[in-house]
Kinemage of the C-alpha trace (Angstrom):
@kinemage 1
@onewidth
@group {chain A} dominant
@subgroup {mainchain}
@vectorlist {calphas} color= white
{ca unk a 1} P 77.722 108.060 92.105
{ca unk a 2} L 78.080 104.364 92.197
{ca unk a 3} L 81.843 103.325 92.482
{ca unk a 4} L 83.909 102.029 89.428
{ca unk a 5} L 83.993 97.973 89.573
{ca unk a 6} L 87.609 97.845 89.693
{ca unk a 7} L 87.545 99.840 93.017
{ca unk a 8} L 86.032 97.106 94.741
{ca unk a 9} L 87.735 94.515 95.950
{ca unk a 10} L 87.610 90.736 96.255
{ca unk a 11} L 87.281 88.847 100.027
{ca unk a 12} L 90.803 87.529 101.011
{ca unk a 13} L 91.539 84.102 99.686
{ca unk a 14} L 95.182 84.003 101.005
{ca unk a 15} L 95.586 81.935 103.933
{ca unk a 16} L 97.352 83.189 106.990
{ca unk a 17} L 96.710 80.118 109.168
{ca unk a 18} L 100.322 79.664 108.579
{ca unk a 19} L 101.376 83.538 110.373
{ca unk a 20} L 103.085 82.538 113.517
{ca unk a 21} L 101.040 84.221 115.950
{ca unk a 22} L 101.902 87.821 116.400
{ca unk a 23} L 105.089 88.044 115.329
{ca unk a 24} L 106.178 90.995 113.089
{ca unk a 25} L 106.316 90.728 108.684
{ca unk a 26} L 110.200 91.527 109.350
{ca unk a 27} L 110.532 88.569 111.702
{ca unk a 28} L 108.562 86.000 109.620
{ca unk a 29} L 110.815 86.774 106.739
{ca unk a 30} L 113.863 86.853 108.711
{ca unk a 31} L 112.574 83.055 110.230
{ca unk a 32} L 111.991 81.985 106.768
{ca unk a 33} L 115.618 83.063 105.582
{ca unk a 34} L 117.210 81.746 109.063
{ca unk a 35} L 115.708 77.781 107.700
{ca unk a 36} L 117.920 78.383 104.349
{ca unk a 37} L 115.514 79.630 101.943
{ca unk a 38} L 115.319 83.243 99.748
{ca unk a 39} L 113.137 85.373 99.002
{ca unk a 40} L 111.731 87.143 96.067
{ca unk a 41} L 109.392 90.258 96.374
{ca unk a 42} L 106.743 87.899 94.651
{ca unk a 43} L 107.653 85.035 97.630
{ca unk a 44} L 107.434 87.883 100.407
{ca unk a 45} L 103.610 88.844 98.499
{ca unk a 46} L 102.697 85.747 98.535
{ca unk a 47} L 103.726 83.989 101.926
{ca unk a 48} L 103.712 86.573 104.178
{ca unk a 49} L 101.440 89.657 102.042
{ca unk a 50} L 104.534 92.086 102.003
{ca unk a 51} L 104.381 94.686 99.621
{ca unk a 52} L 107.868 96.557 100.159
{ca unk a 53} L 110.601 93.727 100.741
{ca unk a 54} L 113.511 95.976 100.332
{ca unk a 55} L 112.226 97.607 103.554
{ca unk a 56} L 111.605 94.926 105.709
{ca unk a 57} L 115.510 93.619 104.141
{ca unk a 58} L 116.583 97.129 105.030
{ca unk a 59} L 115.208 96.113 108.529
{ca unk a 60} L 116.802 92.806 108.841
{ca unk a 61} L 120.362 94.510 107.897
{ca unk a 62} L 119.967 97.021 111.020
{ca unk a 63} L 119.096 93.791 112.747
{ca unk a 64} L 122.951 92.918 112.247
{ca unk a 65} L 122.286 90.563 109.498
{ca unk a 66} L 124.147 90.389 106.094
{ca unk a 67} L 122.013 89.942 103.204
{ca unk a 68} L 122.726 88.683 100.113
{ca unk a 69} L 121.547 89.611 97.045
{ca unk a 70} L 121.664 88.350 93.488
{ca unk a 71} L 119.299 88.907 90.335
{ca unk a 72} L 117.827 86.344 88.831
{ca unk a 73} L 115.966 85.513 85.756
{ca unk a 74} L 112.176 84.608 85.394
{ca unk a 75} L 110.825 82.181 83.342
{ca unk a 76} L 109.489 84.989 81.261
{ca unk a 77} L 112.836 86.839 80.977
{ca unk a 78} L 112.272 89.355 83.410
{ca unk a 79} L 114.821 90.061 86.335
{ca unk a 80} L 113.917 90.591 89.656
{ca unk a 81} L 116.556 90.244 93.055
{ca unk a 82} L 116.498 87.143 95.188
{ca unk a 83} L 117.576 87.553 98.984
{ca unk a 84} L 119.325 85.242 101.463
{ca unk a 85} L 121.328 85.401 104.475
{ca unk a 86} L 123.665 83.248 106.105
{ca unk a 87} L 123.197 80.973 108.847
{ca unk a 88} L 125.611 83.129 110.888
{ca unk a 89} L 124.451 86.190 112.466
């Protein structure tokens, strides 16, 4: 049985030139909120190819970290949660 054409994927396009070396999904995203920026789940699939954000966040917290959270609106209307974290750990 040949497979269905949606089961077959596409060849990466993303580029992860930019992964720092070996370092862990949890600790690029925690870098990336340490230099003042937040995150959106669509950021974290996008710049680092996390699928589950509130986990590696859930991480980060049991790092000692406080994260903040706030919801934010899309240009389409649709909410989704933006994370940050202070400078301070």
């Amino acid at each position: 049985m040949e497979p269905h054409s949606s089961w077959i994927h596409a060849p990466r396009t993303r580029d992860t030139s930019s992964y720092a070396g070996s370092k862990s999904q949890t600790q690029r995203i925690l870098d990336h909120l340490k230099r003042g920026f937040s995150i959106t789940g669509m950021d974290a699939l996008e710049k680092f190819d996390c699928w589950s954000l509130p986990k590696r966040i859930s991480d980060i917290q049991k790092m000692g970290y406080t994260v903040n959270r706030v919801w934010v609106k899309t240009a389409s209307g649709k909410k989704i949660k933006k994370y940050s974290i202070g400078v301070d750990k």
